[in-house]
ZADRENDREN-825308 format. One record per residue (C-alpha): residue number from 1; x, y, z. Coordinates in Angstrom, 3 decimals. Layout:
// ZADRENDREN-825308
{nr:NUM	east:X	north:Y	up:Z};
...
//
This chain:
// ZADRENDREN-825308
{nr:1	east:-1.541	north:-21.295	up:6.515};
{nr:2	east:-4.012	north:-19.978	up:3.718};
{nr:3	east:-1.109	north:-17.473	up:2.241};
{nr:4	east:1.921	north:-19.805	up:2.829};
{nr:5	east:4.923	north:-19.676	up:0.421};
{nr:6	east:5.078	north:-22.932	up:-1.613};
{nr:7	east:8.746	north:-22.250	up:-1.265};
{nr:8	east:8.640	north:-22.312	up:2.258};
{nr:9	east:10.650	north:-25.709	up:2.100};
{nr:10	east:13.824	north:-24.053	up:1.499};
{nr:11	east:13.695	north:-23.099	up:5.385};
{nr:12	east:14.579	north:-26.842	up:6.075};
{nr:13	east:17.049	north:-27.054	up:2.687};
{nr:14	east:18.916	north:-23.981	up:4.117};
{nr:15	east:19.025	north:-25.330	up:7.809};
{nr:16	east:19.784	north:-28.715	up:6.831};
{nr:17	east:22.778	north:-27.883	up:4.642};
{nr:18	east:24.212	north:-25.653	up:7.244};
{nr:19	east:23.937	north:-28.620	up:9.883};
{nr:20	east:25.715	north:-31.060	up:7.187};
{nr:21	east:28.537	north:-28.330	up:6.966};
{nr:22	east:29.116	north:-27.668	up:10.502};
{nr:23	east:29.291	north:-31.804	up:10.965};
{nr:24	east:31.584	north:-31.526	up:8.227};
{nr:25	east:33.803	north:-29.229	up:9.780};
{nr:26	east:33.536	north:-30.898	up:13.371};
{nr:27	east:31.246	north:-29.155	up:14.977};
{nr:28	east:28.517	north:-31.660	up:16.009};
{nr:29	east:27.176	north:-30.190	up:18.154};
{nr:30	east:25.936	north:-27.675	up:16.292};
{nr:31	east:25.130	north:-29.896	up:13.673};
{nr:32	east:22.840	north:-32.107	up:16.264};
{nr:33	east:20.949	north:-28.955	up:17.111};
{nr:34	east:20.259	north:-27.937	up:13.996};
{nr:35	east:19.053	north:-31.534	up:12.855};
{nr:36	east:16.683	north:-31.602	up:15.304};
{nr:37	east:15.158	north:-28.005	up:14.753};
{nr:38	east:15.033	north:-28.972	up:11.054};
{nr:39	east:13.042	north:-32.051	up:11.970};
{nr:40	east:11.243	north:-29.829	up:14.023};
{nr:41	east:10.552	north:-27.620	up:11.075};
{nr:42	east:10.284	north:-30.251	up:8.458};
{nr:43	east:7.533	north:-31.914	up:10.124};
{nr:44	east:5.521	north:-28.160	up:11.074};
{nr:45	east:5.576	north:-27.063	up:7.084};
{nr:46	east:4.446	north:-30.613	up:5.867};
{nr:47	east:1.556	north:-30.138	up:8.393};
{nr:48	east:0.737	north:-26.669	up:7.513};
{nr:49	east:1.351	north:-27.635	up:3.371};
{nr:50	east:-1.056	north:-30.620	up:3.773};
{nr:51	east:-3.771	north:-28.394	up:5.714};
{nr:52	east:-3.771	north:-26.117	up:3.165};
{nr:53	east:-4.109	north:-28.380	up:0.401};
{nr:54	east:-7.217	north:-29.665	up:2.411};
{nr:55	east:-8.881	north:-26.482	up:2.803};
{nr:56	east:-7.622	north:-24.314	up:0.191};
{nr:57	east:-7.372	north:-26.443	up:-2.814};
{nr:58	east:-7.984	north:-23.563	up:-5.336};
{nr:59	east:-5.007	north:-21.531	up:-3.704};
{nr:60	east:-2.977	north:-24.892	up:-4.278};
{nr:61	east:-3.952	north:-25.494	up:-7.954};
{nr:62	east:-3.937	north:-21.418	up:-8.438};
{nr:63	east:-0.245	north:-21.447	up:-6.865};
{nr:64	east:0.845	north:-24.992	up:-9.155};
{nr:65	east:-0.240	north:-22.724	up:-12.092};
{nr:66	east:1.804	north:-19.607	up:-11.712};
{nr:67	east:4.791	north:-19.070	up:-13.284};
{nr:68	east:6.850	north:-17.221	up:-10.496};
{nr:69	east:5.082	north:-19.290	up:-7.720};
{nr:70	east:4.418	north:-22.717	up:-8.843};
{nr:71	east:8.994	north:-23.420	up:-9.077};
{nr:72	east:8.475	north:-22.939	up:-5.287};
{nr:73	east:6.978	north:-26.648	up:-4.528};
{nr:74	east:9.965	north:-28.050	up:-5.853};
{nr:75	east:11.638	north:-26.968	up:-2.197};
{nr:76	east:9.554	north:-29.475	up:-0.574};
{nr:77	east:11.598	north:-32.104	up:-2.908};
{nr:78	east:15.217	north:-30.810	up:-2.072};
{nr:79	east:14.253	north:-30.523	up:1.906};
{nr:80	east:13.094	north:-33.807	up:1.611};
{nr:81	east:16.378	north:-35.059	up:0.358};
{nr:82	east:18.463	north:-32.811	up:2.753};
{nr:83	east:16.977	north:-34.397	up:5.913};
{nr:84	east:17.586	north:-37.441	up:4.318};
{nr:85	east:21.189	north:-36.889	up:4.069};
{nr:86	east:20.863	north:-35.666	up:7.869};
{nr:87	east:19.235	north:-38.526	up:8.518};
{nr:88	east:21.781	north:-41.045	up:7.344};
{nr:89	east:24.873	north:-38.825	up:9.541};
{nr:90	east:22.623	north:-40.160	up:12.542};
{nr:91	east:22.890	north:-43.385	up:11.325};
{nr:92	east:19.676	north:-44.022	up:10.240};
{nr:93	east:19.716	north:-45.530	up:7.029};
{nr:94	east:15.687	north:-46.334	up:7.226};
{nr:95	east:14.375	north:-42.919	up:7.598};
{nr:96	east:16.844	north:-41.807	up:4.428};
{nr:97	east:15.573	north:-44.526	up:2.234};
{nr:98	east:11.583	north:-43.665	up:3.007};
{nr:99	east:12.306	north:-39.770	up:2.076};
{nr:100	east:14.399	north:-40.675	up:-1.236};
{nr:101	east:11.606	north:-43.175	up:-1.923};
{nr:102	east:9.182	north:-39.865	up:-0.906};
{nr:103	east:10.968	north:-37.145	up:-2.737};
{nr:104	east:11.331	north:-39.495	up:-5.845};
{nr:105	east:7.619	north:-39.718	up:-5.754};
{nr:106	east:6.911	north:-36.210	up:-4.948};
{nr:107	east:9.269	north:-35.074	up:-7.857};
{nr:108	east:7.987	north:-37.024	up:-10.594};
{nr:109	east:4.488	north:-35.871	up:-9.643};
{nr:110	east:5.625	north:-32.069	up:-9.126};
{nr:111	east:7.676	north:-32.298	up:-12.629};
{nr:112	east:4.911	north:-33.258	up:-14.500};
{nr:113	east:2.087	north:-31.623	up:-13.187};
{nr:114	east:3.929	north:-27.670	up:-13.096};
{nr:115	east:5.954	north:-27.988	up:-16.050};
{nr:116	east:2.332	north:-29.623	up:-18.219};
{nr:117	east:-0.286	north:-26.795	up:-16.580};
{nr:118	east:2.962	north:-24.391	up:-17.320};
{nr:119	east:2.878	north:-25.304	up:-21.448};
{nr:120	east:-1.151	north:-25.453	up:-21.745};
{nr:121	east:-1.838	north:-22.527	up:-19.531};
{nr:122	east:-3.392	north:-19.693	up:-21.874};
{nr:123	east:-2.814	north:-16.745	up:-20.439};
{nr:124	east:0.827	north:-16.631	up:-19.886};
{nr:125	east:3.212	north:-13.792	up:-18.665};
{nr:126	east:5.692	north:-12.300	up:-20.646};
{nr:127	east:9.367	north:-13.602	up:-19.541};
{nr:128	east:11.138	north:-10.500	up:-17.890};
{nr:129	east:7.574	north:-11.056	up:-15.677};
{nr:130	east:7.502	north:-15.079	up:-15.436};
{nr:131	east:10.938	north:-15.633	up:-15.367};
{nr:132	east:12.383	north:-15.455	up:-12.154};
{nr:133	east:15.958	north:-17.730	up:-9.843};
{nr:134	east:12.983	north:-19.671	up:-8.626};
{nr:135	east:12.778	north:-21.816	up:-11.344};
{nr:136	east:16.173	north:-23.160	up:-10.905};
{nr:137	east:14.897	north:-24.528	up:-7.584};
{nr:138	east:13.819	north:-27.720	up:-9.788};
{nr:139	east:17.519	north:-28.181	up:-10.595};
{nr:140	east:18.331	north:-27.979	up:-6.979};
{nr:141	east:15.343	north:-31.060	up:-6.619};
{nr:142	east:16.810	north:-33.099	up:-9.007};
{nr:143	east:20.606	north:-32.824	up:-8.046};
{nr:144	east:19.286	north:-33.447	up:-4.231};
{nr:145	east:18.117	north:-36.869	up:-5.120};
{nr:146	east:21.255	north:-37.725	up:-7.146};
{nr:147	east:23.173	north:-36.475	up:-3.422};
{nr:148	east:20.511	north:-38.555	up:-1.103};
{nr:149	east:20.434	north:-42.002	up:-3.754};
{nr:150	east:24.618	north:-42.233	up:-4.046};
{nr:151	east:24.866	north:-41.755	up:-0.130};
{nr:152	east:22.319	north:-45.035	up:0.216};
{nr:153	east:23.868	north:-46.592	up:-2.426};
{nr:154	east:26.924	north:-47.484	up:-0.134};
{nr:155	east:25.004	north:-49.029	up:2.868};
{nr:156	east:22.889	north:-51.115	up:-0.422};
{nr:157	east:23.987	north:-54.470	up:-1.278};
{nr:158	east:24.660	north:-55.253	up:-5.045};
{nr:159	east:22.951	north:-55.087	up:-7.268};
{nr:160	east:20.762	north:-52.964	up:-5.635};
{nr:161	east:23.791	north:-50.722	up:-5.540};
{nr:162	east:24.872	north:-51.036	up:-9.008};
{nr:163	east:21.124	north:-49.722	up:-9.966};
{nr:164	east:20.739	north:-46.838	up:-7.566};
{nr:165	east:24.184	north:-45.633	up:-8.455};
{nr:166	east:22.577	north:-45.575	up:-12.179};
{nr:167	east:19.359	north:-43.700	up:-11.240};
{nr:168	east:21.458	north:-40.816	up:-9.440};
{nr:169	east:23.933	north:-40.690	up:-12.277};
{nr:170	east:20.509	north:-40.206	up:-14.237};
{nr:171	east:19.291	north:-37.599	up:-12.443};
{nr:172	east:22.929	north:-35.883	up:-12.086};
{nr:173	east:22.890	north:-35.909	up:-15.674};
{nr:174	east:19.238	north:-34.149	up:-15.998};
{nr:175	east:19.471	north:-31.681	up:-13.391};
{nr:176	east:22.652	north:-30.692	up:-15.354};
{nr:177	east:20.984	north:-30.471	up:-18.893};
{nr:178	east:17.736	north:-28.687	up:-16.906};
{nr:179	east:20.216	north:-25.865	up:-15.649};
{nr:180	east:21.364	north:-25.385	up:-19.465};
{nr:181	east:18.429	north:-24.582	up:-20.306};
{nr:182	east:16.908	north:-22.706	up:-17.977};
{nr:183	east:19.980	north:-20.599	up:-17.004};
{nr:184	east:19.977	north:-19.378	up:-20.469};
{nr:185	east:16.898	north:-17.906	up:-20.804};
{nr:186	east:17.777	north:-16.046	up:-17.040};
{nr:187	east:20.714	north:-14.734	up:-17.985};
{nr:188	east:18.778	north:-13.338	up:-21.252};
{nr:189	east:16.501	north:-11.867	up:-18.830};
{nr:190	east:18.644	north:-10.463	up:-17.058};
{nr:191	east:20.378	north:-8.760	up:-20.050};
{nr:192	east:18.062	north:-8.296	up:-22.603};
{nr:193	east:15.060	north:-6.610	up:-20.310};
{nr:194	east:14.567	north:-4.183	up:-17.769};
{nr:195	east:15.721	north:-4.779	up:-14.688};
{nr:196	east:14.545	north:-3.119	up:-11.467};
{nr:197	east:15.765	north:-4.059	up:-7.941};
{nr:198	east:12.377	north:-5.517	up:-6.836};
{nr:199	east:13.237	north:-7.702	up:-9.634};
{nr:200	east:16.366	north:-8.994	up:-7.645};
{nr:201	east:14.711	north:-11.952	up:-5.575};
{nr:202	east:17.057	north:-13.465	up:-3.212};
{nr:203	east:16.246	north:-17.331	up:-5.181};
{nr:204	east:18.826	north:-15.992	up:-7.784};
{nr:205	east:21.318	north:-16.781	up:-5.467};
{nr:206	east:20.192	north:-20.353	up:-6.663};
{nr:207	east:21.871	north:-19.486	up:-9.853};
{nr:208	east:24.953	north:-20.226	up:-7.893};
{nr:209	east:23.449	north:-22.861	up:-5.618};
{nr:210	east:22.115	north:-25.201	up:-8.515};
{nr:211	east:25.522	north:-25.709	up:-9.308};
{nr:212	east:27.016	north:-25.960	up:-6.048};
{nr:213	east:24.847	north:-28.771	up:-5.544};
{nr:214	east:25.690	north:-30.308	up:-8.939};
{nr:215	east:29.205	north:-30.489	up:-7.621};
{nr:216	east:28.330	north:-32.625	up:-4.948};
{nr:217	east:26.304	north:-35.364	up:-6.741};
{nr:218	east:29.435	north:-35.502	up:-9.149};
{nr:219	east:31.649	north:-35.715	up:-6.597};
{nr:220	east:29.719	north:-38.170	up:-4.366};
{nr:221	east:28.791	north:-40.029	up:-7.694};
{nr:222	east:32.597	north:-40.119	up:-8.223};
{nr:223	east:33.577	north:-41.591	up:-4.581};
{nr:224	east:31.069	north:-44.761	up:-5.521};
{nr:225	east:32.892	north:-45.370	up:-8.451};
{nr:226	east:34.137	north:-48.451	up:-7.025};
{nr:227	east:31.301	north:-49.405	up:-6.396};
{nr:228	east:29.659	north:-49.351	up:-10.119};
{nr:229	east:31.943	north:-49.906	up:-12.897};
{nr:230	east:30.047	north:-48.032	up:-15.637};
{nr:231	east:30.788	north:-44.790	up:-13.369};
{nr:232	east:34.822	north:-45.997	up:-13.147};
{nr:233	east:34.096	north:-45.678	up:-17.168};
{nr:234	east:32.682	north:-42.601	up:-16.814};
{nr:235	east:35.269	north:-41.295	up:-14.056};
{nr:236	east:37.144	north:-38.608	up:-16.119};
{nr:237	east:33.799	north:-36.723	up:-17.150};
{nr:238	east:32.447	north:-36.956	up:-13.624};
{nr:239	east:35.590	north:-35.048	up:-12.626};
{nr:240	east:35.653	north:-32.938	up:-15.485};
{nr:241	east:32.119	north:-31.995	up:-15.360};
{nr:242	east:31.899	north:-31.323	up:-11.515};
{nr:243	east:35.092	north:-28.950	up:-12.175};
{nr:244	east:33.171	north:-27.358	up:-14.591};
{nr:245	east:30.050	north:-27.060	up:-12.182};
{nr:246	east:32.131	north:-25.847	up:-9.602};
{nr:247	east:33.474	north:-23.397	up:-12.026};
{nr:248	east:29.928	north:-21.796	up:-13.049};
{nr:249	east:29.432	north:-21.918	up:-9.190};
{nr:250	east:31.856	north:-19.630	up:-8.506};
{nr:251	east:31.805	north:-17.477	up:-11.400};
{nr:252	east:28.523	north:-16.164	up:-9.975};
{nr:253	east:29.370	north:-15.276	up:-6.395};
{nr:254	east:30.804	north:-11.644	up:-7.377};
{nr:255	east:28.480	north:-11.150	up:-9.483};
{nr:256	east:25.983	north:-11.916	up:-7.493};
{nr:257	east:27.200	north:-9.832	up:-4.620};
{nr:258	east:27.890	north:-6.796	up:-7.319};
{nr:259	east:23.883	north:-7.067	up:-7.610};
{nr:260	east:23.198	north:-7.388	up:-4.116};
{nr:261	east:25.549	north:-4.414	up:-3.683};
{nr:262	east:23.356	north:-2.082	up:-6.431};
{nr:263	east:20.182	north:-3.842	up:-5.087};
{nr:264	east:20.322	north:-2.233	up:-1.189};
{nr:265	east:23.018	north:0.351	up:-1.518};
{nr:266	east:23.231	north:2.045	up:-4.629};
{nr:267	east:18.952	north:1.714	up:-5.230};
{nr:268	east:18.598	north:1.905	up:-1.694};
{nr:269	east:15.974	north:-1.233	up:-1.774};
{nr:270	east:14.867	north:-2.125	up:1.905};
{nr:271	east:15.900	north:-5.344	up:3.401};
{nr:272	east:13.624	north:-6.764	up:5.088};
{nr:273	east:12.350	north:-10.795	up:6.253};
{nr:274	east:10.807	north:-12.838	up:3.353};
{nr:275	east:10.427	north:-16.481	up:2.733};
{nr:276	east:12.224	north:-16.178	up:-0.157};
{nr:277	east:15.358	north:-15.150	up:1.567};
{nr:278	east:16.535	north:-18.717	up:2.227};
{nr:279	east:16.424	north:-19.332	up:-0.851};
{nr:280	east:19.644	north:-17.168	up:-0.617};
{nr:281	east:21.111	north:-19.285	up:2.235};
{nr:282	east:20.695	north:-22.464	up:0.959};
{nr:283	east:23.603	north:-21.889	up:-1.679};
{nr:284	east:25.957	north:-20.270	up:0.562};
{nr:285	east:25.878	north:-23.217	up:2.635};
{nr:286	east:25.735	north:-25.742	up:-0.010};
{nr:287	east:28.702	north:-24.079	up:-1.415};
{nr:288	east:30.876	north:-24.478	up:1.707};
{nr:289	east:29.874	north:-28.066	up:1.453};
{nr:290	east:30.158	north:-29.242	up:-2.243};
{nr:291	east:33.204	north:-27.311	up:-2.658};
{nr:292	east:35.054	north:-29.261	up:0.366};
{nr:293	east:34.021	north:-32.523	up:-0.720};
{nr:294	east:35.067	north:-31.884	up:-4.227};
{nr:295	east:38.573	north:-30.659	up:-2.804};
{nr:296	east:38.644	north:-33.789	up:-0.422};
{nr:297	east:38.173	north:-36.293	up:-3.725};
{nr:298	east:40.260	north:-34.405	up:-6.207};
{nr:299	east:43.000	north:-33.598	up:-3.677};
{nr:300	east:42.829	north:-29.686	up:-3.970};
{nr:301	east:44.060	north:-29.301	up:-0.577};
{nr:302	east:44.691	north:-25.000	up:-1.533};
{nr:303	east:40.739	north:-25.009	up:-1.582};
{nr:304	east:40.501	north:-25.362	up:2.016};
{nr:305	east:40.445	north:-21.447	up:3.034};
{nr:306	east:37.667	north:-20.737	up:0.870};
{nr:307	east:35.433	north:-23.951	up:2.370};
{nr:308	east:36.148	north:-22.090	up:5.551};
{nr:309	east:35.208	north:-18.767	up:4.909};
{nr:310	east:32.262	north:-20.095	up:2.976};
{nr:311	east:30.583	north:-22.148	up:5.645};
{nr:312	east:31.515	north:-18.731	up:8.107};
{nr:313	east:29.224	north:-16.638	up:5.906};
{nr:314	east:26.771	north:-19.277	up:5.185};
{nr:315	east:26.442	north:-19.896	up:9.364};
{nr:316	east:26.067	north:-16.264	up:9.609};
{nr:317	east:23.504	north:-15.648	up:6.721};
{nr:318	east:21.668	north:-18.518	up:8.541};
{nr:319	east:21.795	north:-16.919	up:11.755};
{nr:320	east:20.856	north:-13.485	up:10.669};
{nr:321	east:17.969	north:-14.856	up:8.984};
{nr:322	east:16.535	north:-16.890	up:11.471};
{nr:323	east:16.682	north:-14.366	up:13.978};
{nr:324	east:14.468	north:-12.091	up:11.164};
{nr:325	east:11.828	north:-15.210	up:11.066};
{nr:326	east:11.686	north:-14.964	up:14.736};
{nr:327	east:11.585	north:-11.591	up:15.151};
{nr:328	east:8.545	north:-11.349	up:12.816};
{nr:329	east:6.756	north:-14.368	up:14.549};
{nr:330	east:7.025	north:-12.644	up:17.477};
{nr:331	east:5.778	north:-9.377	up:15.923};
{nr:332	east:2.709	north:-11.287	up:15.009};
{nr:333	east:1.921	north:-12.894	up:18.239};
{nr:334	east:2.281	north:-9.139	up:19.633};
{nr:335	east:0.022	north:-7.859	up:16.983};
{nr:336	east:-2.475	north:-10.113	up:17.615};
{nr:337	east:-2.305	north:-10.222	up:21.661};
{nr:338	east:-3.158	north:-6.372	up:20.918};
{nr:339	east:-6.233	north:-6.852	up:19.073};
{nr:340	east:-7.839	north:-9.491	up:21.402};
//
């Protein structure tokens, strides 16, 4: 508990999107089980989070402060959301509402308090050190509520509807301008300054993932456009841009996997379990998802192979992971049966 990840969350952002997909593709079974182990974990990390802030405040505030660390409570924002959207497959339109109304909450507080200690901190890093896919994670938070508020805008009578459709088009529209800017200086990073394969976190897979999940709030935000007639208005840039989201998406994948590639083969880096490495799950499985609803809405049947093969590999990076996470829990049950 006293050395937990902040980014811990993206445990329950990576199992949750996995469940949506394999509802998505019929298999609900699988999709029940892994709703209710990501309750399961959902309510364990909120516990442990909330401890900590109790009796480690200083490791909190010292963690909120840090530029490679403090991104990392933005997971607890997007997990929120994702069990929201979980929530509302089982019909439960309650619970959803109380974790937008949460993560809403949570994010506004989070925004304002990392991004403020962040710009009047005095002793800051230099960016190749700073700089890291984590920060993109606050994209990811923001596009998650635009997902969460245009699924509850369609059980919402009007006008309540009319005015939560606006506040996710809002947020769609910030996440999007938040990615500009902070995918810009990353990609100067990444070009401009050394870089060493410890430098090659698994969160910049989220370079991808951020706009994976942009794709879906468009395309959700596009399916309510019946609903709200300033977003039939705006339908032709909704489509446009979540084409163009989709696009960037993509365009990262081999690129990403050319890295991954020089990373473990070529440099020989070891693989082994980290928190961090659901932050490269999350947007394998959020790919398989955004890109088949955006080929449902736009009727891009030819994109159905590649939702297939993406939720595959996103299902096995999930599995392969979790089995690492329970390998090393049981490791350190072992260890410490030894010593006692």
């Amino acid at each position: 508990m006293k050395h937990l990840s902040p980014a811990y969350f993206a445990l329950v952002m990576a199992t949750g999107v996995v469940s949506i997909g394999a509802s998505d593709f019929g298999l609900v079974w699988l999709a029940t089980g892994l709703f209710v182990l990501n309750f399961a974990a959902y309510v364990v990390l909120t516990c442990l989070t909330t401890l900590r802030s109790i009796r480690y405040p200083e490791l909190i505030l010292a963690d909120m402060t840090d530029h490679r660390r403090g991104p990392g409570f933005f997971t607890a924002v997007a997990a929120s959301c994702i069990l929201g959207a979980q929530f509302l497959m089982a019909h439960s339109l309650t619970a959803a509402t109380v974790l937008l109304a949460f993560s809403a909450v949570l994010w506004v507080g989070l925004t304002y308090t990392i991004f403020t200690a962040l710009t009047v901190k005095h002793d800051k890093p230099p960016l190749q050190e700073g700089l890291t896919g984590a920060w993109l994670i606050a994209v990811v938070a923001a596009q998650s509520i635009a997902v969460l508020a245009a699924l509850i805008a369609r059980d919402w009578p009007q006008p309540l509807r009319l005015e939560l459709n606006f506040f996710a088009l809002s947020m769609w529209s910030w996440g999007g301008m938040l990615y500009i800017w902070i995918i810009s200086l990353i990609f100067y990073r990444e070009t401009f300054f050394s870089f060493s394969p410890g430098d090659l976190t698994p969160p910049y897979w989220i370079n991808m993932g951020a706009m994976a999940i942009s794709t879906l709030a468009g395309t959700e935000l596009a399916q309510n456009a019946s609903d709200a007639p300033f977003l039939g208005l705006l339908l032709p840039f909704l489509n446009g841009f979540t084409v163009f989201y989709w696009a960037t998406g993509t365009w990262w994948i081999p690129m990403l996997l050319v890295l991954t590639t020089w990373q473990h083969l070529i440099q020989r880096f070891p693989l082994r379990y980290d928190p961090l490495l659901w932050g490269a799950v999350f947007p394998l499985g959020m790919y398989a998802v955004a890109t088949k609803q955006m080929a449902a809405t736009l009727q891009l049947p030819f994109l159905a192979p590649l939702t297939t093969a993406a939720f595959v590999v996103a299902l096995a990076a999930w599995t392969l992971a979790f089995a690492a996470l329970t390998w090393q829990i049981l490791r350190e049950f072992a260890h410490r049966a030894a010593i006692l």
